[in-house]
N, C-alpha and C positions, 0 to 999 in steps of 0.2 A: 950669755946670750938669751934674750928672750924675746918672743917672737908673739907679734902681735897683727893683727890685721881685722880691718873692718869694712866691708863691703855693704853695697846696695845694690838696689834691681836696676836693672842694665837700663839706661835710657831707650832702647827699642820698645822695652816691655811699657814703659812707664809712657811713652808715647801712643802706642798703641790704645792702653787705657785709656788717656786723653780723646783720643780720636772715637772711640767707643762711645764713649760719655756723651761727647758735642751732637754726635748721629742718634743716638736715643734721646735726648732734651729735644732735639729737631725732630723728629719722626712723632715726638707727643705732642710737640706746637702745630703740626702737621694736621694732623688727627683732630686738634681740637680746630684747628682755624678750618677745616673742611665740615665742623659740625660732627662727626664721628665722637668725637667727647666732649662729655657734656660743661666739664668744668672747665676753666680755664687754671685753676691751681695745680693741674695733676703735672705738666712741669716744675711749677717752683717747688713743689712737692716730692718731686724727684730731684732736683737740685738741692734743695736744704737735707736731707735724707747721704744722698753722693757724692755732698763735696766732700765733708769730715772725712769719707772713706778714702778718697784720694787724697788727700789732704795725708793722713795717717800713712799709705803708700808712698808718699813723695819722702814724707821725711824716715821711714822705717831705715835701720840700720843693725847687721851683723857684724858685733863685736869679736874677738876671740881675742883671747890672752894664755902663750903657754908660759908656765917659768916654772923651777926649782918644785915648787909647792902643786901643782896641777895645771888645773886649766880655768877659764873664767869666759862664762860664755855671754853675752848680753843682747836680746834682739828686743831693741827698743821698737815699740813701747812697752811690750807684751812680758818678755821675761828676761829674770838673771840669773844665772845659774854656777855655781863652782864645783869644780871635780878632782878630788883629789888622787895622786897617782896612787899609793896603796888600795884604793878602793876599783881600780882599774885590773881587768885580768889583761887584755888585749889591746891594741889600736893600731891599728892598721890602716894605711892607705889605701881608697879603694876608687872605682869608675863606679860609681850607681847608675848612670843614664838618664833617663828621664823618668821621674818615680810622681807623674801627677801632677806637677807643677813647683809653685818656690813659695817661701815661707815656712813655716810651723808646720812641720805634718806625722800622722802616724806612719807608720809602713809596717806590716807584719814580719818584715825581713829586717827592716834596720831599726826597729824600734822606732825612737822622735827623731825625725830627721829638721834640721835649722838650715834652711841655704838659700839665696838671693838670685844666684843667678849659677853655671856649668852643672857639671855632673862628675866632680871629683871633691871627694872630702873622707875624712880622719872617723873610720867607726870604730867605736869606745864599746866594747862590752865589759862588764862592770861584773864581781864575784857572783852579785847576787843574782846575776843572769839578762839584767837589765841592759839595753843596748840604744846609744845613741849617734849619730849621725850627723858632721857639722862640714859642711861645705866648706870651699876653699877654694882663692885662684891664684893661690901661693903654693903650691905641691912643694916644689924641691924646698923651699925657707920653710914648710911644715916639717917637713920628712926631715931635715936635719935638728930640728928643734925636739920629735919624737928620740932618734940617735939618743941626743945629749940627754935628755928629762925623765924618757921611759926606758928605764932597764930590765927587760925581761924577756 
């Protein structure tokens, strides 16, 4: 058995941004077509600047792979990562909640936390004290995949 799964940001979120986006391009055409700003490129400016960003949001993607050997974490674009279980003290299922948002993040409590969207995921503390954090909205197909791979 091995247990794979790969998630993105919920279309709520990713619509939201959209709408975010279209209301600030419009509030700076606004601006400038009232004479408040003087250029007229401070839109396209914002445009060539915001699409990539959203662009890089539309396709970002959280990978996880557990098997035999560890784990394999992939959050395109940004990073890839493998973890092997002897290098693992702990992992444990847990509720984190809402820790600041989704993405790549520090946390003083969970170390790097990876997640795209909920607030349940697999933290990994590691011998050397190190602690990571990787969302999930597969619990039970996680939790049985720890069962069979982590024995401790």
């Amino acid at each position: 058995m091995i247990f794979t799964e790969t998630q993105k940001f919920s279309a709520w979120v990713l619509w939201l941004m959209r709408v975010c986006f279209v209301i600030f391009v419009l509030a700076f055409y606004f601006a400038y077509s009232q004479g408040v700003l003087v250029s007229p490129f401070v839109p396209l400016i914002i445009v060539l600047i915001s699409a990539p960003l959203f662009l890089i949001l539309e396709f970002m993607s959280l990978k996880t792979r557990f098997d035999k050997k560890g784990i394999e974490l992939s959050f395109k674009p940004f990073t890839q990562k493998s973890y092997n279980w002897p290098d693992i003290q702990t992992a444990e299922l847990i509720d984190y909640g809402f820790i600041g948002g989704w993405g790549i993040r520090k946390s003083g409590e969970y170390g790097t936390v990876y997640n795209t969207q909920g607030q349940e995921g697999v933290l990994l503390t590691f011998k050397d004290g190190k602690k990571v954090l990787i969302g999930t909205q597969r619990k039970a197909a996680l939790q049985n995949a720890l069962k069979k791979y982590f024995n401790k």
